[in-house]
DSSP file (Angstrom, degrees, kcal/mol; ACC not computed):
  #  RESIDUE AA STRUCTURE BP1 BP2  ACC     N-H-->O    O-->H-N    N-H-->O    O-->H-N    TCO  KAPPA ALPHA  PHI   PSI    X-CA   Y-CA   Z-CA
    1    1 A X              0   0    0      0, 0.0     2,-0.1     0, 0.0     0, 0.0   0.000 360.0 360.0 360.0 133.5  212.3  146.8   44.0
    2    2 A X        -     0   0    0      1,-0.0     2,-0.3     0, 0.0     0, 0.0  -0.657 360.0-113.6 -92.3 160.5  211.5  144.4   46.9
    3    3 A X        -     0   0    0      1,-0.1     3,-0.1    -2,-0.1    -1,-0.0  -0.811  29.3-115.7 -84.0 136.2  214.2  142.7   48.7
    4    4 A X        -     0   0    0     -2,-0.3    -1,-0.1     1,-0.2     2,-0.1   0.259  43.9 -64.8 -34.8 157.8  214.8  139.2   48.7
    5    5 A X        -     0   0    0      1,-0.1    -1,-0.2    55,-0.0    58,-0.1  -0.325  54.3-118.8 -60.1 152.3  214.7  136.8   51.0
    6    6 A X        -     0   0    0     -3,-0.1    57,-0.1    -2,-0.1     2,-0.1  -0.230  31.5 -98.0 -68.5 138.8  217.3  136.9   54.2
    7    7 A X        -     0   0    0     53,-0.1     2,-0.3     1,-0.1    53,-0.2  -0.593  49.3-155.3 -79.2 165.3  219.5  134.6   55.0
    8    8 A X  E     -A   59   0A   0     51,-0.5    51,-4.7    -2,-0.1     2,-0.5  -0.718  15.8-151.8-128.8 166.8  218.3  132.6   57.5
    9    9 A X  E     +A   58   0A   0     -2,-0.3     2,-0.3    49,-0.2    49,-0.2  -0.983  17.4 162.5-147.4 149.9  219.3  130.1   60.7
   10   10 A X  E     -A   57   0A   0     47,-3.6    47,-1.3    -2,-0.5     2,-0.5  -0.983  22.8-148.7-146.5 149.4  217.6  127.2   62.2
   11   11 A X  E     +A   56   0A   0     -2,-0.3     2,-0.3    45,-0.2    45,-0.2  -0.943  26.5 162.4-125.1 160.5  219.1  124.7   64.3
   12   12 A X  E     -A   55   0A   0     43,-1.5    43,-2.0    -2,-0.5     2,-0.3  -0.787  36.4-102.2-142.8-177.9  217.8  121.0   64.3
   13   13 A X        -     0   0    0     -2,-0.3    41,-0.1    41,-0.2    36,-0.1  -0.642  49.2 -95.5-116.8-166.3  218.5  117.6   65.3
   14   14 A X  S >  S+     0   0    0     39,-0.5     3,-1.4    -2,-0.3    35,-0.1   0.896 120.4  69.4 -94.6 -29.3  219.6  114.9   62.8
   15   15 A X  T 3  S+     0   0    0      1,-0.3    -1,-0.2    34,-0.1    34,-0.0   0.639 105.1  47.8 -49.6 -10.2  215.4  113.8   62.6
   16   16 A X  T 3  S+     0   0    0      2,-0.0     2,-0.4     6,-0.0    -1,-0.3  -0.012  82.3  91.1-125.7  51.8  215.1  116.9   61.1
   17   17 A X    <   -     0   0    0     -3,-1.4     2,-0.2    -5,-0.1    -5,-0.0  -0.961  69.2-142.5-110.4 136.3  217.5  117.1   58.5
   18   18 A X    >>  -     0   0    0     -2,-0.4     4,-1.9     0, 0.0     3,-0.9  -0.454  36.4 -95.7 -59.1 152.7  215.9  115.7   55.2
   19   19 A X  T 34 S+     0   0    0      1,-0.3     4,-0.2     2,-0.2     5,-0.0   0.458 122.7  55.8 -81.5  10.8  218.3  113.8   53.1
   20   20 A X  T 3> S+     0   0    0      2,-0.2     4,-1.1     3,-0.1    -1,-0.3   0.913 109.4  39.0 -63.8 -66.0  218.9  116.9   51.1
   21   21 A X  H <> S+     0   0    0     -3,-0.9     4,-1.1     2,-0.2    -2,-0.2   0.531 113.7  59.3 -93.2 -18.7  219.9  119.1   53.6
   22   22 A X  H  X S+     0   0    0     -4,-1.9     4,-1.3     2,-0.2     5,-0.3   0.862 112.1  44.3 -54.1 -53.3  221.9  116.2   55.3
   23   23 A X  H  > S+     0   0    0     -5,-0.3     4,-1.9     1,-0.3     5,-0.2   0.960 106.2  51.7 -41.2 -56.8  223.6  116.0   52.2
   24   24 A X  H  X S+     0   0    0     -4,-1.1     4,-1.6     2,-0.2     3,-0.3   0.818 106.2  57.6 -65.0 -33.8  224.2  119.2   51.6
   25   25 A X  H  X S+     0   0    0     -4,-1.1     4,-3.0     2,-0.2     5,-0.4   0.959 117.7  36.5 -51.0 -74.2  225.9  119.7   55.5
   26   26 A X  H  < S+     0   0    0     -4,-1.3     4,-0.2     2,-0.2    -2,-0.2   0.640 111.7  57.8 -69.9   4.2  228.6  116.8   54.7
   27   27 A X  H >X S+     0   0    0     -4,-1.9     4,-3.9    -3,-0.3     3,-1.6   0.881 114.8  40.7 -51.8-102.9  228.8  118.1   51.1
   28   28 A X  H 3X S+     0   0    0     -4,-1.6     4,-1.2     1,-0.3     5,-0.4   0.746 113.9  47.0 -30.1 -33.1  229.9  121.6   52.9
   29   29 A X  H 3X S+     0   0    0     -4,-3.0     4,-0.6     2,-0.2     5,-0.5   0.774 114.0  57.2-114.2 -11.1  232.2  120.4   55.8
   30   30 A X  H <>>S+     0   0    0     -3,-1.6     4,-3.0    -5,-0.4     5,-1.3   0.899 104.3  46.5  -6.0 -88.9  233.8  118.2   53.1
   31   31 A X  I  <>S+     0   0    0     -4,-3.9     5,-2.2     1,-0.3    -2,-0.2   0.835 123.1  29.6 -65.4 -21.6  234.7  120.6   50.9
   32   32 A X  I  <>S+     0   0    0     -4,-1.2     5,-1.1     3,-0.2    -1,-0.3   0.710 123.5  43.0-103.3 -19.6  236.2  123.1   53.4
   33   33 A X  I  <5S+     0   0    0     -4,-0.6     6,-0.4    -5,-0.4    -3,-0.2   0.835 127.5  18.7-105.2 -30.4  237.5  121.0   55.9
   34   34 A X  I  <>S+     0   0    0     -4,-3.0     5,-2.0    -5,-0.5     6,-0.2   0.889 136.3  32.2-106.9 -27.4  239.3  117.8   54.0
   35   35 A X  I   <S+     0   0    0     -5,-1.3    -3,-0.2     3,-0.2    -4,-0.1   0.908 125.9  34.4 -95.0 -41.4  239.7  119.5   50.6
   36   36 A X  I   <S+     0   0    0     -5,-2.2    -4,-0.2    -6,-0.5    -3,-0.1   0.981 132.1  33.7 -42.6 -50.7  240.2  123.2   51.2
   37   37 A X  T   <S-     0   0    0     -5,-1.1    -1,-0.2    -6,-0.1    -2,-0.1   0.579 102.5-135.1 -93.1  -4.7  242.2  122.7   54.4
   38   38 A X  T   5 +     0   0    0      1,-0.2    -3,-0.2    -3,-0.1    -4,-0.2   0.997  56.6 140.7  74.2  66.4  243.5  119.5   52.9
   39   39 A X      < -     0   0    0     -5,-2.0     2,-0.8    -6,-0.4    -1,-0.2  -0.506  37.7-155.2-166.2  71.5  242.8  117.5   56.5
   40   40 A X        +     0   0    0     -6,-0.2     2,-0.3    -2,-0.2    -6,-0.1  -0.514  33.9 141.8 -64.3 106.5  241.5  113.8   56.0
   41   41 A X        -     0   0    0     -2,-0.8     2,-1.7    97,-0.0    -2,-0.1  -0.921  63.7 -92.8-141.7 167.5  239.8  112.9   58.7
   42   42 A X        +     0   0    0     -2,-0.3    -2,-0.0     1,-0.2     0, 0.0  -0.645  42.5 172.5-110.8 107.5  236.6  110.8   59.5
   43   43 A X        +     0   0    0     -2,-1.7     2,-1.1     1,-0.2    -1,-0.2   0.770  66.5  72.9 -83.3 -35.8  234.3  113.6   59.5
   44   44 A X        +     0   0    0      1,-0.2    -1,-0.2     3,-0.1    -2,-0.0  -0.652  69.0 168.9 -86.2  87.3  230.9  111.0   59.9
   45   45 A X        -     0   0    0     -2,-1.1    -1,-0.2     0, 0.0    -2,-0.1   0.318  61.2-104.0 -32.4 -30.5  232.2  110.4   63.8
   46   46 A X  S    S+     0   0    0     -3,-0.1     3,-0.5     4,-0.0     4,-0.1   0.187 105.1 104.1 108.4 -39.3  229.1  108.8   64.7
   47   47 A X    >   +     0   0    0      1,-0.2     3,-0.7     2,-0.2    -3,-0.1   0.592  58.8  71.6 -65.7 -25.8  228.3  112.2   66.5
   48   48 A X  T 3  S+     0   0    0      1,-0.2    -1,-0.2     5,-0.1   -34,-0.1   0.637 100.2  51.5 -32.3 -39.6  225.7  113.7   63.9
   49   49 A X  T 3  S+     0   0    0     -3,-0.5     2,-0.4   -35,-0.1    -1,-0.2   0.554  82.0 108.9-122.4 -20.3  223.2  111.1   65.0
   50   50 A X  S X  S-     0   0    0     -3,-0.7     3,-2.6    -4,-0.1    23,-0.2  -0.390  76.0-111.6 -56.6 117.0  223.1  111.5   69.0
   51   51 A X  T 3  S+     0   0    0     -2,-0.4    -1,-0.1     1,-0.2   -37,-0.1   0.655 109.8  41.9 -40.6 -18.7  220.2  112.9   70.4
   52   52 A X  T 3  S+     0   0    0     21,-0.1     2,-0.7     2,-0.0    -1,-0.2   0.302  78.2 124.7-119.6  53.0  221.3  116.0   71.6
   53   53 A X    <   -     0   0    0     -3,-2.6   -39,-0.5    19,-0.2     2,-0.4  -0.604  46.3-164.0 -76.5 126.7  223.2  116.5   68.8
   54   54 A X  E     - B   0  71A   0     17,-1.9    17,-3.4    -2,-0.7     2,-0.6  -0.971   9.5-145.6-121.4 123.3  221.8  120.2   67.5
   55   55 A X  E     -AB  12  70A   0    -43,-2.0   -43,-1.5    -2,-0.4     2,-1.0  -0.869   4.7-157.6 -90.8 116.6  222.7  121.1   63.8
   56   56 A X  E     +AB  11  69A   0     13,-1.6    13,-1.6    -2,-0.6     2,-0.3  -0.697  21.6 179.6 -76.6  69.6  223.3  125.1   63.3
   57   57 A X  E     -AB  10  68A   0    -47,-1.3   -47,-3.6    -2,-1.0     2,-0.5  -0.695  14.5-162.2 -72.0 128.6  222.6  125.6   59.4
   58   58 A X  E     -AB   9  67A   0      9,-1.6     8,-2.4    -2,-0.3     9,-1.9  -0.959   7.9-164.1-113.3 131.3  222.9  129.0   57.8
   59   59 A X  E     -AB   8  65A   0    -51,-4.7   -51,-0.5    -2,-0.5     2,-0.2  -0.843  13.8-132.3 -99.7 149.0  221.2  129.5   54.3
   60   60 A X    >   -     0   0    0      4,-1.5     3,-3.0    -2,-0.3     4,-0.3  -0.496  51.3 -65.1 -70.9 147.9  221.9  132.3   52.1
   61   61 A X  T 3  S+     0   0    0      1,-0.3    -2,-0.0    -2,-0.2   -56,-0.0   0.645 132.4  46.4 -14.3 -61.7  219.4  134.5   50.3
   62   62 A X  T 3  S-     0   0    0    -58,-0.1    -1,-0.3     1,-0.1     3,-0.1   0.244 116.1-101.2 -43.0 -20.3  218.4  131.3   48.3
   63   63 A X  S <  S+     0   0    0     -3,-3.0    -2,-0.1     1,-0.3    -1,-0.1   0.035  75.9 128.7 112.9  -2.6  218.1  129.1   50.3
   64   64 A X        -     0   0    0     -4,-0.3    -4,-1.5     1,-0.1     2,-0.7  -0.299  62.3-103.3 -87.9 159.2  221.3  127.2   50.0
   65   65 A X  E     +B   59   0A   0      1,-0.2    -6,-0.2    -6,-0.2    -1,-0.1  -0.573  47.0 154.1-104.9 168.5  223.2  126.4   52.4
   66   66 A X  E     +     0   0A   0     -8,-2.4    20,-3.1    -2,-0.7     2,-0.3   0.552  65.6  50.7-143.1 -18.4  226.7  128.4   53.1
   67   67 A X  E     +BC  58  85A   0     -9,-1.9    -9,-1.6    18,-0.3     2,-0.3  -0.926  48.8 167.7-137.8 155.2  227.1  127.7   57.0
   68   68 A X  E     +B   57   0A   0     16,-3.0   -11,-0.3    -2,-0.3    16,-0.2  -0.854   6.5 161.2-166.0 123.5  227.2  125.2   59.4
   69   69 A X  E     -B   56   0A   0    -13,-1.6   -13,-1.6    -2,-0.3     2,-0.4  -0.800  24.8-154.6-121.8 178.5  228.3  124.5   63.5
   70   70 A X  E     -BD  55  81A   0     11,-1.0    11,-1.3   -15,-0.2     2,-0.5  -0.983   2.6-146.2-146.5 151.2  227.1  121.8   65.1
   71   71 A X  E     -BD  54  80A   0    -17,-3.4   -17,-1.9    -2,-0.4     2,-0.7  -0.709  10.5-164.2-114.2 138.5  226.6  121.5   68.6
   72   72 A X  E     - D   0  79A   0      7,-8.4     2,-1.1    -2,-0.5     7,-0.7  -0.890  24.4-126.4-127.7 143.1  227.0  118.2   70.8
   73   73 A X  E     + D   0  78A   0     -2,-0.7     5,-0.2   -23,-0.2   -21,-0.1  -0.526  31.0 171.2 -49.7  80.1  225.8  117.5   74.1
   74   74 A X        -     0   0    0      3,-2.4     2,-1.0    -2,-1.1     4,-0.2   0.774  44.5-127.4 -98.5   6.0  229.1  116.2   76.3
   75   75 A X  S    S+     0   0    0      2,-0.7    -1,-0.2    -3,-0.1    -3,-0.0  -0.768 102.8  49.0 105.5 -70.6  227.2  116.3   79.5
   76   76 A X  S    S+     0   0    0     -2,-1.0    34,-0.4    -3,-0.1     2,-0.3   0.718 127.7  10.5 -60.9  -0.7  229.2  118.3   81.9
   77   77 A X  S    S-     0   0    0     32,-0.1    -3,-2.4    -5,-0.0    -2,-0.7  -0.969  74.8-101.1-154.5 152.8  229.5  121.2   78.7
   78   78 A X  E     -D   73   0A   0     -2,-0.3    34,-1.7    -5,-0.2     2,-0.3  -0.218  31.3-154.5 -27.4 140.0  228.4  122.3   75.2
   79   79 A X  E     -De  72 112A   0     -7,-0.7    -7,-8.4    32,-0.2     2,-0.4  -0.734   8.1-169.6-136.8 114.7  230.8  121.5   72.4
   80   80 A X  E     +De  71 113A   0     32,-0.7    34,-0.7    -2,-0.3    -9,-0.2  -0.719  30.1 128.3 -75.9 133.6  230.5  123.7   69.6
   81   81 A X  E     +D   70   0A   0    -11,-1.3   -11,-1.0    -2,-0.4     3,-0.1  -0.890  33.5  71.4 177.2 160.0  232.4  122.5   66.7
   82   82 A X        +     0   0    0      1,-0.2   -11,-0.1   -13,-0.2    -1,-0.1   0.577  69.8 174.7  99.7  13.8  232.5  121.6   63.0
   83   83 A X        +     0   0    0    -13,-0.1    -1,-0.2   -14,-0.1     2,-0.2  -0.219  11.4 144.5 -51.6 130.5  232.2  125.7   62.7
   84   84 A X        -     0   0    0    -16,-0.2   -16,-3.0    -3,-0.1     2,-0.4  -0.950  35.6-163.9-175.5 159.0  232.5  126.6   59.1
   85   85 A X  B     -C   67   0A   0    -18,-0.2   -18,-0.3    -2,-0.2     5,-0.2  -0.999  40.1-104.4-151.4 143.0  231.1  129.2   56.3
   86   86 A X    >   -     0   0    0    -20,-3.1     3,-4.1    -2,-0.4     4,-0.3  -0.404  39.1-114.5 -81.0 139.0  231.5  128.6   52.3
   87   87 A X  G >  S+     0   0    0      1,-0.2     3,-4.1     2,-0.2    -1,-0.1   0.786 115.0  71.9 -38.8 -42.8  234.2  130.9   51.3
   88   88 A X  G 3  S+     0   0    0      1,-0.3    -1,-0.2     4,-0.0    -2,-0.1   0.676 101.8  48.0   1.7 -57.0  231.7  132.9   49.2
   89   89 A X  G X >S+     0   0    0     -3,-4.1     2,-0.9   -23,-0.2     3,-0.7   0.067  87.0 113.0-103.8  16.3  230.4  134.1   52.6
   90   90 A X  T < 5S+     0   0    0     -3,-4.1    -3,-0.0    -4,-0.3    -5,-0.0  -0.720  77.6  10.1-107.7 165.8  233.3  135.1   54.6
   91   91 A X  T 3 5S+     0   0    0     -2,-0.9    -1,-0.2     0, 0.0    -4,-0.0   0.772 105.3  96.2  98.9  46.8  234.6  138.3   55.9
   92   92 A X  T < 5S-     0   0    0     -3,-0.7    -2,-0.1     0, 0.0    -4,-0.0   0.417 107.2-103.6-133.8   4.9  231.0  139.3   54.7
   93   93 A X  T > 5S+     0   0    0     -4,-0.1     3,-1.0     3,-0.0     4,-0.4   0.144  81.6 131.7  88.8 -12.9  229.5  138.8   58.7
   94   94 A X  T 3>< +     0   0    0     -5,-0.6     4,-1.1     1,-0.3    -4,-0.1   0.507  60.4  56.2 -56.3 -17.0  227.9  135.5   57.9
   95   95 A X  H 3> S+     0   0    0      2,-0.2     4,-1.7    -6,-0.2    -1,-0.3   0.765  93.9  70.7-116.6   1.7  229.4  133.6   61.1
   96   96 A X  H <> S+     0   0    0     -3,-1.0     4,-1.8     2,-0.2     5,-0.3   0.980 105.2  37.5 -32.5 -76.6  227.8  136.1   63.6
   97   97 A X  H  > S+     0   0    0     -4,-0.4     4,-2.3     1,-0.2     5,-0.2   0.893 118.8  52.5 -55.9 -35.8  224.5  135.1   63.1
   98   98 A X  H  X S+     0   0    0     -4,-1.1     4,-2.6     2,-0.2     5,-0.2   0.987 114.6  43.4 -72.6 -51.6  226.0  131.1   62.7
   99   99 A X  H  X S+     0   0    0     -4,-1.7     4,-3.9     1,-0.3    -1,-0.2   0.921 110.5  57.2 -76.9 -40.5  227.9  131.5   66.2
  100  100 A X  H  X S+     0   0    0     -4,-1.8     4,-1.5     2,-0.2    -1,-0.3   0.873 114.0  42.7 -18.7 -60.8  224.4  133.3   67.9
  101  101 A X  H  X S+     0   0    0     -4,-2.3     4,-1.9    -5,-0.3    -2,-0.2   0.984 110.2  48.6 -55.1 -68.9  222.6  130.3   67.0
  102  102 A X  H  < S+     0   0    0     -4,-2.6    -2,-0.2     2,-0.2    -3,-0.1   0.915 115.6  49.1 -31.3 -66.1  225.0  127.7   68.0
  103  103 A X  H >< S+     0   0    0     -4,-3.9     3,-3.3    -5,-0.2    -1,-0.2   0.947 107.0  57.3 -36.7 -52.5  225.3  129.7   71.5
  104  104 A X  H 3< S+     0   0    0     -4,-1.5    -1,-0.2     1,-0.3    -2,-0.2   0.809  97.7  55.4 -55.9 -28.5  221.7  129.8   71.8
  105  105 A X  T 3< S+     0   0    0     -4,-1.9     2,-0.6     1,-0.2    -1,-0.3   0.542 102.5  74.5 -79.6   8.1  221.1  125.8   71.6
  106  106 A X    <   +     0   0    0     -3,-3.3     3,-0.3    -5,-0.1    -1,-0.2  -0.663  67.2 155.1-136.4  74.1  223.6  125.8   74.6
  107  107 A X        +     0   0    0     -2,-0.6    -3,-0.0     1,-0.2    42,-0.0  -0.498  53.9  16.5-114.1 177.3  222.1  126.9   78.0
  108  108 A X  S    S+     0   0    0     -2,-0.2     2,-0.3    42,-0.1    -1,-0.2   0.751 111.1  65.7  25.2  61.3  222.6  126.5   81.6
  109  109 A X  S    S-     0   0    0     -3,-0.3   -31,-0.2     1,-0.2   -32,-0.1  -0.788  85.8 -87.0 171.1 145.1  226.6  125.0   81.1
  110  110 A X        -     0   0    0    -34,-0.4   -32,-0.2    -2,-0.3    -1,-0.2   0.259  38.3-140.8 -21.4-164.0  229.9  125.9   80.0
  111  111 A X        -     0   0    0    -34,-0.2    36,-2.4   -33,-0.1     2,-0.3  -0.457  16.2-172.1-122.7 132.0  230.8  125.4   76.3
  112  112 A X  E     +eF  79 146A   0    -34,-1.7   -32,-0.7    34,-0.2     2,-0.3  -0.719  11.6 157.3-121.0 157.4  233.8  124.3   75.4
  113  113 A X  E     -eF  80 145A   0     32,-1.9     2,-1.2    -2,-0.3    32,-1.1  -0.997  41.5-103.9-166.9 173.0  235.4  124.0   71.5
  114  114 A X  E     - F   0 144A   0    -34,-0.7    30,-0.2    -2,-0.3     3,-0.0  -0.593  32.4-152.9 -88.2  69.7  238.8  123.8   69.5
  115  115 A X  E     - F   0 143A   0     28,-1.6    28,-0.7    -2,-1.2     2,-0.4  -0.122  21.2-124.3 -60.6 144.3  239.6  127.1   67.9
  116  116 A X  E  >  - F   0 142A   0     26,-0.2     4,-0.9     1,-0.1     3,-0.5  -0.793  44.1-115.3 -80.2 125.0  241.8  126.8   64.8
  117  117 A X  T  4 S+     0   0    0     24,-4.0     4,-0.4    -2,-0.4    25,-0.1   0.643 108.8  61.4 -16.6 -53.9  244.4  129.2   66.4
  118  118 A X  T  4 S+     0   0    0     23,-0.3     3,-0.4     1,-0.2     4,-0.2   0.764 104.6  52.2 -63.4 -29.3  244.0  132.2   63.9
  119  119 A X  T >>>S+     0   0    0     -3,-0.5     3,-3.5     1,-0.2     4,-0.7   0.783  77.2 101.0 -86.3 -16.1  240.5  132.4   64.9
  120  120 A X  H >X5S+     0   0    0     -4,-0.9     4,-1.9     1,-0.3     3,-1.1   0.962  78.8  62.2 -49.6 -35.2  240.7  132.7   69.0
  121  121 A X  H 3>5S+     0   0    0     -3,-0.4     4,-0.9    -4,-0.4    -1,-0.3   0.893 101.6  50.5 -83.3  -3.3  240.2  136.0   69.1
  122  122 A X  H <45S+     0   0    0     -3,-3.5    -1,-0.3     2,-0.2    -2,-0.2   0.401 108.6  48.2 -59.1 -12.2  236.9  135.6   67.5
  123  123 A X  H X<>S+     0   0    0     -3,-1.1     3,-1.8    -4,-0.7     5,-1.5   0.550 104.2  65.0 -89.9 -34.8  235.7  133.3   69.6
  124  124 A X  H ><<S+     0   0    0     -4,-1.9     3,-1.8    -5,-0.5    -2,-0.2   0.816  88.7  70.6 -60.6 -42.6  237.0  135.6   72.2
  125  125 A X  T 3<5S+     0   0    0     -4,-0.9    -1,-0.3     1,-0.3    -3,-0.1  -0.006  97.0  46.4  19.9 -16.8  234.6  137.9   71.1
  126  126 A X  T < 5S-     0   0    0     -3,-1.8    -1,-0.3    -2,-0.2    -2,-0.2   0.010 129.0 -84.9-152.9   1.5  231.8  135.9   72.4
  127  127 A X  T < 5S+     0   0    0     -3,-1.8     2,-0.5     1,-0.2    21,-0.3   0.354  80.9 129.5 115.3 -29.6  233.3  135.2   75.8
  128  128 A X      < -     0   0    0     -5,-1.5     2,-0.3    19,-0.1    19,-0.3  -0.289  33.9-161.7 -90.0 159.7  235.5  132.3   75.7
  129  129 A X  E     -G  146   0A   0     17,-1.7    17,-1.5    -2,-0.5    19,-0.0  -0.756  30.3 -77.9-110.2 168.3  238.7  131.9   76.7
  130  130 A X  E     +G  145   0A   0     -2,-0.3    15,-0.3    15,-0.2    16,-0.2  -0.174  41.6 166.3 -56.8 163.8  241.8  130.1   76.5
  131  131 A X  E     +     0   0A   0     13,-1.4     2,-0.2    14,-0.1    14,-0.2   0.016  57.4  16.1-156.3  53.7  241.6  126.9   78.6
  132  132 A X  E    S-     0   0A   0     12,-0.3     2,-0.2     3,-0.0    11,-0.1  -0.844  85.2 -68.5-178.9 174.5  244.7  124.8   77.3
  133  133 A X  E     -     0   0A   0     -2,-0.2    11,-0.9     9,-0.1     2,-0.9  -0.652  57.8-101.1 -86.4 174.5  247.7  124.7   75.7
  134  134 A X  E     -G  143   0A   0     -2,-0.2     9,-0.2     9,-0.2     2,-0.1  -0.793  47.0-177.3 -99.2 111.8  247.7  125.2   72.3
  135  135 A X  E     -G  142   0A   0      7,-1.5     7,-5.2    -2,-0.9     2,-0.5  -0.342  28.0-110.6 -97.6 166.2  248.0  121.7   69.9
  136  136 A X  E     -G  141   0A   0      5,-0.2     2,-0.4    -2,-0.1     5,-0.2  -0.918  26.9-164.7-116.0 130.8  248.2  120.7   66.4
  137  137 A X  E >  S-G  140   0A   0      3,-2.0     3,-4.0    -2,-0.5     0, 0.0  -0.809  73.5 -30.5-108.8 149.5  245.2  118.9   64.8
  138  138 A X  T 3  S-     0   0    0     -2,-0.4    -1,-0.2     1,-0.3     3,-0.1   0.652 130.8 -48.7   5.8  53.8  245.4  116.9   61.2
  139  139 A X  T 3  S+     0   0    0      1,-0.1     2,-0.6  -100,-0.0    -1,-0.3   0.214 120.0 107.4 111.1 -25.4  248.3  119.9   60.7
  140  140 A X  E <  S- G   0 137A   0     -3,-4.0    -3,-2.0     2,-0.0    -1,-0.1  -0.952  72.1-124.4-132.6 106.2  246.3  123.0   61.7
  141  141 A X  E     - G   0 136A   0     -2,-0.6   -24,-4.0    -5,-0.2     2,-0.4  -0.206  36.6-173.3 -52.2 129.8  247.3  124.5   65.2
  142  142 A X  E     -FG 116 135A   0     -7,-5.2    -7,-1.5   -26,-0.2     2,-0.3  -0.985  17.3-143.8-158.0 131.5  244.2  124.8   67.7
  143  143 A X  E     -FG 115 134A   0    -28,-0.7   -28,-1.6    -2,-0.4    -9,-0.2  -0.775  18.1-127.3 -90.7 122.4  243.5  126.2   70.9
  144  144 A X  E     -F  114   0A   0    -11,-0.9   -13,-1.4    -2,-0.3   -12,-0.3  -0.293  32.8-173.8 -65.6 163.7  241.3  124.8   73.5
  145  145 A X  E     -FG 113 130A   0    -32,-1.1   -32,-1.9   -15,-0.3     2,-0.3  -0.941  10.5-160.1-156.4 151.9  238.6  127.7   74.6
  146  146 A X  E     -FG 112 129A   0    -17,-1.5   -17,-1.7    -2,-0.2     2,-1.1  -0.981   7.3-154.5-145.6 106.2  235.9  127.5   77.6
  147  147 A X        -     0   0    0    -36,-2.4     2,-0.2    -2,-0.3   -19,-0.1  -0.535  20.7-144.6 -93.3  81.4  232.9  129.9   77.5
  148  148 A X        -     0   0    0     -2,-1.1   -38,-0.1   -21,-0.3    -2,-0.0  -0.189  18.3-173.0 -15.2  78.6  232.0  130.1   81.3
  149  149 A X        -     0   0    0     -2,-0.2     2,-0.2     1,-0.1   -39,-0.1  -0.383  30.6-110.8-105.2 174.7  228.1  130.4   82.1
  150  150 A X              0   0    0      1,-0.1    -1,-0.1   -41,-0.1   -42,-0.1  -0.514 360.0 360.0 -85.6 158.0  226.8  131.1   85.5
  151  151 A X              0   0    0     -2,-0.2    -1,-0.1   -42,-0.0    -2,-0.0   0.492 360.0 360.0-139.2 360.0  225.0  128.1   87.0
């Protein structure tokens, strides 16, 4: 029996997303982020569409897509955020490869993001640390975190 195809990751900018796979991104951060987590907020920011706005999409054997960070240029740092994986795919390793990617679009400068609390030590995992106090967003306690590069 051959194996299937892999899942795969690509990051892009918002000239390469086809209206498909645009769809399918705010389709996805939708569904986990205002209905799962029950946290209405106005998720098209404006930010999607800046140039060095990089989209992280992870596809599943099938091609669909099951993961998504996106990474925005703030000019002294990185901000990773909008980190997310369709339940389907977690606790199953799927947001290793997502957060690998995400890192990778983000050279020579810090990168800073908002961990949902539960999760900081997974991000910690990858280097960052706290760099805050710890707030509540639309309900859902979150730490700021700073991953430190040399420059």
């Amino acid at each position: 029996m051959r194996p299937g195809p892999r899942p795969a990751v690509v990051a892009v900018g918002f000239d390469d997303l086809d209206a498909r796979t645009a769809y399918d991104v705010w389709r996805l951060r939708q569904s986990v982020f205002v209905v799962e987590q029950e946290c209405p907020y106005p998720d098209l920011d404006g930010r999607d569409v800046e140039p060095g706005t990089r989209h992280v999409l992870l596809s599943d054997e099938t091609g669909a897509l099951c993961g998504y960070a996106r990474v925005l240029d703030d000019g002294d740092a990185w901000r990773i955020g909008r980190v997310l994986l369709a339940p389907a795919l977690r606790g199953r390793g799927g947001s290793d490869p997502l957060m690998r990617a995400a890192l990778a679009q983000c050279p020579d400068r810090d990168v800073v993001l908002d961990a949902q609390s539960p999760l900081a030590g997974w991000y910690a995992s990858y280097g960052f640390v706290v760099a805050g106090p710890e707030f509540v967003e639309d309900g859902i306690p979150h730490v700021p975190m700073r991953l430190p590069r040399a420059r």
